[in-house]
MIVEXZA-999579 format. One record per residue (C-alpha): residue in three letters; x, y negated, z negated. Coordinates in steps of 0.05 Angstrom, whole numbers, padded with zeros to 5 digits, always signed. Each point is the difference from the previous one (the first is absolute). Layout:
REM residues N
ALAXYZ;...
//
This chain:
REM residues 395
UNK+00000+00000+00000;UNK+00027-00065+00027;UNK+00071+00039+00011;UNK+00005+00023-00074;UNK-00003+00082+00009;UNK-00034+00036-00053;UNK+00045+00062+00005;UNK+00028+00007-00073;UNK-00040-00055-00041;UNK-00068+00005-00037;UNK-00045-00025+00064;UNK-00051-00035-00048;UNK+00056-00050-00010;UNK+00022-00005+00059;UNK-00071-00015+00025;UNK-00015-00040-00047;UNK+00065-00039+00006;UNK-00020-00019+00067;UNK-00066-00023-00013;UNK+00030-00049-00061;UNK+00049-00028+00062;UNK-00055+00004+00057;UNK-00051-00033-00037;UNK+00052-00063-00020;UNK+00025+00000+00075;UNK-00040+00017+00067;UNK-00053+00051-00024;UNK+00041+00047+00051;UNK+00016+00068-00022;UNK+00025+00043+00055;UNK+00001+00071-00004;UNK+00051+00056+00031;UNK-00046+00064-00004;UNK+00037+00070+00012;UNK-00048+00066+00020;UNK+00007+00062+00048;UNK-00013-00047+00061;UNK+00058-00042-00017;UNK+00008-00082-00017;UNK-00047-00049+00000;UNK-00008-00066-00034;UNK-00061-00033-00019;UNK-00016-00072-00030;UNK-00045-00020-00055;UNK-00012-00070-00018;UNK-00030-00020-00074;UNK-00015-00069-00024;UNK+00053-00038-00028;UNK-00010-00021-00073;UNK+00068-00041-00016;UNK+00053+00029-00048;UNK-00011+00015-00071;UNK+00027-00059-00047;UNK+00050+00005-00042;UNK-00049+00006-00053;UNK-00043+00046+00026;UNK-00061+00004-00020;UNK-00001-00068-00032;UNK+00000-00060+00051;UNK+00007+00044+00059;UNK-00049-00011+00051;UNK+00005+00074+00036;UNK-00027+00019-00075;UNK-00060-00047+00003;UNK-00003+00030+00066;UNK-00005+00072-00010;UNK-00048-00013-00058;UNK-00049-00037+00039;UNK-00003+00058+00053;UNK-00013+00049-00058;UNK-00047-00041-00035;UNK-00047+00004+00054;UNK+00024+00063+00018;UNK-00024+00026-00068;UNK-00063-00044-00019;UNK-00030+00043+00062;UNK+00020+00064-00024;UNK-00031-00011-00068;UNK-00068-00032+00039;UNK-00002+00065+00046;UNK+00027+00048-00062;UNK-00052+00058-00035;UNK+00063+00026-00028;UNK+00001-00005-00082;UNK+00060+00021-00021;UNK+00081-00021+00017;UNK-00008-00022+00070;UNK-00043-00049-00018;UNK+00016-00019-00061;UNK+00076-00027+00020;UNK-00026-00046+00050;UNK-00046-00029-00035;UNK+00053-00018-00054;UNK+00045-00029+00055;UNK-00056-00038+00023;UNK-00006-00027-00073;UNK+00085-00004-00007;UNK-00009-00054+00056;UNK-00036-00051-00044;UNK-00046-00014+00054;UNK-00071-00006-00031;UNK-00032+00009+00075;UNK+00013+00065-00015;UNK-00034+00014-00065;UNK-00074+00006+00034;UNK+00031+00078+00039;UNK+00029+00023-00067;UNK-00067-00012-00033;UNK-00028+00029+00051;UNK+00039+00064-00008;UNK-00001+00005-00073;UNK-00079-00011+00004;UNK-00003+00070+00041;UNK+00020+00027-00066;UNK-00048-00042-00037;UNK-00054+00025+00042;UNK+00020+00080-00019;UNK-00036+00025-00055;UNK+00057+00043-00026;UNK+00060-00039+00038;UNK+00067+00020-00041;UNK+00017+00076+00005;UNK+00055+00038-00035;UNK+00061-00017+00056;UNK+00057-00030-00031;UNK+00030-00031+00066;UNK-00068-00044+00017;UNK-00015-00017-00070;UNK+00068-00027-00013;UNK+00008-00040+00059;UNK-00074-00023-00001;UNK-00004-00023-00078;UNK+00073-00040+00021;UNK-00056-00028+00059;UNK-00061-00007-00049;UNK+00045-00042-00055;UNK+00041-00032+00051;UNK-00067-00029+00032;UNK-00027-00014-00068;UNK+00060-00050-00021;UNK-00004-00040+00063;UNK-00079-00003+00008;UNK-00030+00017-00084;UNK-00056+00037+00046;UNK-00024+00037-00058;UNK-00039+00053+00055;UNK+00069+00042+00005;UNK+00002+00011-00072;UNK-00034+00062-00009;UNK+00040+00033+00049;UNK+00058-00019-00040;UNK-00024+00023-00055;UNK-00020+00064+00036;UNK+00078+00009+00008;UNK+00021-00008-00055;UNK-00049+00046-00022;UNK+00019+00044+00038;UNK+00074+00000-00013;UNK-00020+00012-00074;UNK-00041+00063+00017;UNK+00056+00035+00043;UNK+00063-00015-00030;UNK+00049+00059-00008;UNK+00049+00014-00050;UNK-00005-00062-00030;UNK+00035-00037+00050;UNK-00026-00006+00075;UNK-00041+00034+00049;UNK-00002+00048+00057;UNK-00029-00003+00075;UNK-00061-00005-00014;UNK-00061+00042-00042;UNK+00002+00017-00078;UNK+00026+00067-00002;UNK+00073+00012-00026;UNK+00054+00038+00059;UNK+00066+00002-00042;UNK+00026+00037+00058;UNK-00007-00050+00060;UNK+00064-00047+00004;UNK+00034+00032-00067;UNK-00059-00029-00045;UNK-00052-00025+00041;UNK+00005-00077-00014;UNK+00000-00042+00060;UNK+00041-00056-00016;UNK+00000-00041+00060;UNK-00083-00001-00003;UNK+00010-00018-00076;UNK+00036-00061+00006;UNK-00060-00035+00029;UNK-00042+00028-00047;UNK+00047-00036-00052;UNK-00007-00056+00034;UNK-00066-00012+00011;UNK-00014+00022-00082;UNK+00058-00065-00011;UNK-00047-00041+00045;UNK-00055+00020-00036;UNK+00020-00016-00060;UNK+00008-00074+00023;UNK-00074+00005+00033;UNK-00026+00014-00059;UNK-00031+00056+00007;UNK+00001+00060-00048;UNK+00065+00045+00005;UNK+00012+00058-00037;UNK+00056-00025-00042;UNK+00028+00072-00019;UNK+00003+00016+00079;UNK+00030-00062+00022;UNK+00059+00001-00061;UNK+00014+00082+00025;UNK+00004-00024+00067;UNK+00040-00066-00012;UNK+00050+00047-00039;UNK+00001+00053+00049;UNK+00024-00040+00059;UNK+00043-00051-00045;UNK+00056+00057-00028;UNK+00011+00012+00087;UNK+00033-00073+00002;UNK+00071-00001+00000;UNK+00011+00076+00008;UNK+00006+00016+00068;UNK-00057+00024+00047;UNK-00076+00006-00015;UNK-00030+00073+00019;UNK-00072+00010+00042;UNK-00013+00047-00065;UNK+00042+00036-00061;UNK+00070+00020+00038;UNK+00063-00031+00026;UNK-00009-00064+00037;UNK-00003-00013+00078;UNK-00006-00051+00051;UNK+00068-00027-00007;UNK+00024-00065-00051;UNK-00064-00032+00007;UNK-00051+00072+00000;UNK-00042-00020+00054;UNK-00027-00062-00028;UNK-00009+00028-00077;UNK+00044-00045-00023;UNK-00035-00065+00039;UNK-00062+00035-00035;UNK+00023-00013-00061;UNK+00020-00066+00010;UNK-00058-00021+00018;UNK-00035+00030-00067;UNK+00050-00033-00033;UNK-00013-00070+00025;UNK-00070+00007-00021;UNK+00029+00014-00068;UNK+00028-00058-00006;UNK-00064-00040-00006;UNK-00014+00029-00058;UNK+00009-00044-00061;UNK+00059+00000-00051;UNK+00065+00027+00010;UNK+00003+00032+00072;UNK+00081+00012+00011;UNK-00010+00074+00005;UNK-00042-00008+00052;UNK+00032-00056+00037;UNK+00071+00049-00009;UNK-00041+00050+00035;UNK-00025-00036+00051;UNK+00069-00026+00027;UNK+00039+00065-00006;UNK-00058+00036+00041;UNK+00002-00057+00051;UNK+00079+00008+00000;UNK-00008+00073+00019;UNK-00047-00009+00059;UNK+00054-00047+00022;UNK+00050+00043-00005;UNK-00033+00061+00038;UNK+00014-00024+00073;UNK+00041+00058+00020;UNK-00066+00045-00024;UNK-00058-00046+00030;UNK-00033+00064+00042;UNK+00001+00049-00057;UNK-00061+00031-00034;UNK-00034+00062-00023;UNK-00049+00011+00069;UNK-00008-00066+00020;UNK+00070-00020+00029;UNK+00012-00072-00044;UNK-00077-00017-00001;UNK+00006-00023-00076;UNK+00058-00039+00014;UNK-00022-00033+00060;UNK-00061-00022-00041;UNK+00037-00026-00059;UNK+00062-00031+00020;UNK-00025-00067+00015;UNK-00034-00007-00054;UNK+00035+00013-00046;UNK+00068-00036+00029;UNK-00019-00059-00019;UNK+00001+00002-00068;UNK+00078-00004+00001;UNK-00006-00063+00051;UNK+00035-00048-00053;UNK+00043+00049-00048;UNK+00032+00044+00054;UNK-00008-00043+00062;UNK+00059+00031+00034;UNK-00031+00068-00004;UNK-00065-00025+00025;UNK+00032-00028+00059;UNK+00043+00053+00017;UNK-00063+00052-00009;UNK-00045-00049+00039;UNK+00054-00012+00060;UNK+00019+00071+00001;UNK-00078+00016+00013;UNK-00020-00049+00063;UNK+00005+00058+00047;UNK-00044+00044-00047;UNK-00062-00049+00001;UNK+00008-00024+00071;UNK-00001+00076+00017;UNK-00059+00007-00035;UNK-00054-00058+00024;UNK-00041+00020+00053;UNK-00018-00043+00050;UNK-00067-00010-00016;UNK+00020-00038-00075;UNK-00004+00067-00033;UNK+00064+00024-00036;UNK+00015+00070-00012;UNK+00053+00043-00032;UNK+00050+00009+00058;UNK+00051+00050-00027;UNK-00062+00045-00031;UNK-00026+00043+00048;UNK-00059+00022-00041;UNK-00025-00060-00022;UNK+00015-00037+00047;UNK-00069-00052-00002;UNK-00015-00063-00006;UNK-00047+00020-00056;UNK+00071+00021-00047;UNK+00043-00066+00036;UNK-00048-00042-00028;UNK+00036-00003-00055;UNK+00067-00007+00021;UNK-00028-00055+00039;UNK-00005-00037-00073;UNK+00081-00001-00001;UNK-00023-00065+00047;UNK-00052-00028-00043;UNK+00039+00016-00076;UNK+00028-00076-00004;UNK-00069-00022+00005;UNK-00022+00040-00075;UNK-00064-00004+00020;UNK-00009+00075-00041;UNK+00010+00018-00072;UNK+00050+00053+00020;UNK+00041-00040+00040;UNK+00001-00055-00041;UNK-00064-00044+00001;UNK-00005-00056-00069;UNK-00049+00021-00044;UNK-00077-00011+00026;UNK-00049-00033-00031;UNK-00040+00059-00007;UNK+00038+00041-00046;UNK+00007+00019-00066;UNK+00055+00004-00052;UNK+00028+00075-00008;UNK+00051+00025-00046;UNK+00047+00061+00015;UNK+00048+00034-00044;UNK+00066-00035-00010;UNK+00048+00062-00008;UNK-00030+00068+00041;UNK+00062+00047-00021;UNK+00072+00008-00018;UNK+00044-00050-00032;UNK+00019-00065+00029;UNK+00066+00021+00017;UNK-00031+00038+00056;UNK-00018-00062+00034;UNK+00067+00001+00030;UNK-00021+00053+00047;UNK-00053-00062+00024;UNK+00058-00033+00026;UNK+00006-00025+00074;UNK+00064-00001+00003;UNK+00046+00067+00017;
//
């Protein structure tokens, strides 16, 4: 592609590469295509969008750019969507990370098809956590007090069905030790952790014995290497698959929580370290090829944007051929290196690595809304202070 051969280098780089340059230059990218019938070259021409800033994603008009495409892009797929689970549920919080309120009307509009269900929140871990981060999220920008029982029905929910006094599994109530060394599914758990943290802020009534098991549980991974899909040796690389930007992001929830917050704060920056750290391991995951990561690495990025701005940079400028890879060229963004998922449903959220200055969410940053309430969380989970060494972003 535009002479650069492809023989011994990773071709999503290479491709991507050339988009980066093509897109800041002539749009050109010309292709020398090898098969059984011998040479032949082909061109493609894509729209030119400028070169990413130096700052990228803040004052950088190919970023206001590529989030205007996906903002419309999206606000149609949630107006067309009967989906109620994941691949709706990340779009409609990118549509609310953009701080656009013209947007706000579609995500009612999807979170009333649950409102209009008589029995609308079932036992699956994966859509409850990402929809109760959407049914808080919503909540704190709007105080629609509609979405509440549905948050309530999570939390509920995550009450009813926790295992082992820590986290969940898939999805039902029953208890599989045997399925992933233990049967906890850690990477659906997070978000249930999350949205229980949002919760909490809402107002609504959490379960304060389910939230504290959880809020230990996933606290004592920080600072020790890898976060596991269940009860076994960790996998997915430095920053395992986005468990560690799922943490983060719990953790910055945390810290809204009045009184002393350090632990969580701690927390928060070593697990936004990690997933800056865990380049080299970007398309790793247990069956779905870096899906978690791709999800979570934006958002979770920025939370190091002041204290380790040299890492951010590096992570963010060693990653341009990743996301221009992965937009589509109808505004949709996928997951380009993750060939099972890749979707626009699942890039909506990597799409939010473009919106995260704007902290227009709770979990990437948002000030406190008018709408919530004061919560309190425990101000020592485990060990002895001395282990907050290990919370350290520095090697």
């Amino acid at each position: 592609v535009n002479d650069q051969a492809l023989k011994g280098l990773n071709p999503y780089v290479v491709l991507g590469k050339a988009i980066t340059k093509a897109e800041a230059t002539d749009g050109t990218l010309v292709f020398d295509l090898e098969s059984e019938a011998g040479m032949r070259q082909t061109t493609i021409k894509i729209p030119v969008l400028g070169s990413y800033g130096p700052n990228w994603p803040i004052d950088c008009p190919k970023s206001a750019k590529i989030v205007e495409q996906a903002s419309t892009f999206y606000h149609q797929l949630v107006a067309e969507s009967k989906d109620m689970g994941i691949p709706t549920a990340l779009p409609c919080l990118f549509l609310l990370s953009t701080g656009d309120d013209a947007h706000l009307p579609v995500v009612k509009g999807h979170i009333q098809k649950f409102l209009d269900k008589a029995d609308p929140i079932g036992d699956h871990t994966w859509n409850n956590g990402y929809n109760g981060i959407l049914f808080a999220e919503y909540y704190l920008r709007t105080g629609d007090k509609a979405v509440l029982p549905l948050l309530q029905a999570v939390c509920d929910d995550a009450k009813k069905r926790q295992n082992f006094n820590s986290a969940w599994k898939h999805w039902g109530s029953d208890i599989n030790p045997s399925y992933v060394g233990g049967g906890l599914m850690n990477p659906a758990s997070t978000q249930v952790l999350t949205s229980l943290l949002l919760a909490k802020e809402v107002g609504v009534n959490v379960d304060e014995t389910t939230l504290t098991n959880a809020l230990r549980y996933f606290w004592r991974f920080v600072g020790h290497g890898g976060v596991p899909y269940g009860d076994h040796r960790a996998e997915g690389g430095a920053g395992s698959n986005g468990k560690n930007a799922m943490i983060a992001a719990s953790m910055q929830v945390a810290m809204g929580a009045k009184g002393n917050t350090a632990i969580y704060k701690s927390a928060r920056d070593c697990q936004s370290m990690a997933t800056l750290d865990a380049y080299p391991d970007m398309i790793m995951g247990h069956a779905d090829n870096g899906r978690g990561d791709g999800i979570w690495r934006g958002i979770a990025s920025f939370y190091l944007f002041e204290k380790e701005h040299a890492a951010f940079r590096e992570m963010m400028d060693d990653t341009t051929w990743w996301y221009d890879l992965a937009r589509y060229d109808d505004g949709g963004i996928g997951l380009a290196s993750c060939t099972n998922f890749n979707d626009p449903a699942s890039g909506a959220g990597a799409a939010m690595l473009f919106t995260a200055p704007r902290k227009a969410l709770r979990i990437l940053g948002a000030p406190r809304s008018k709408h919530a309430k004061d919560f309190e969380l425990p101000e020592h989970l485990w060990g002895n202070d001395a282990d907050l060494v290990f919370h350290s972003t520095k090697p």
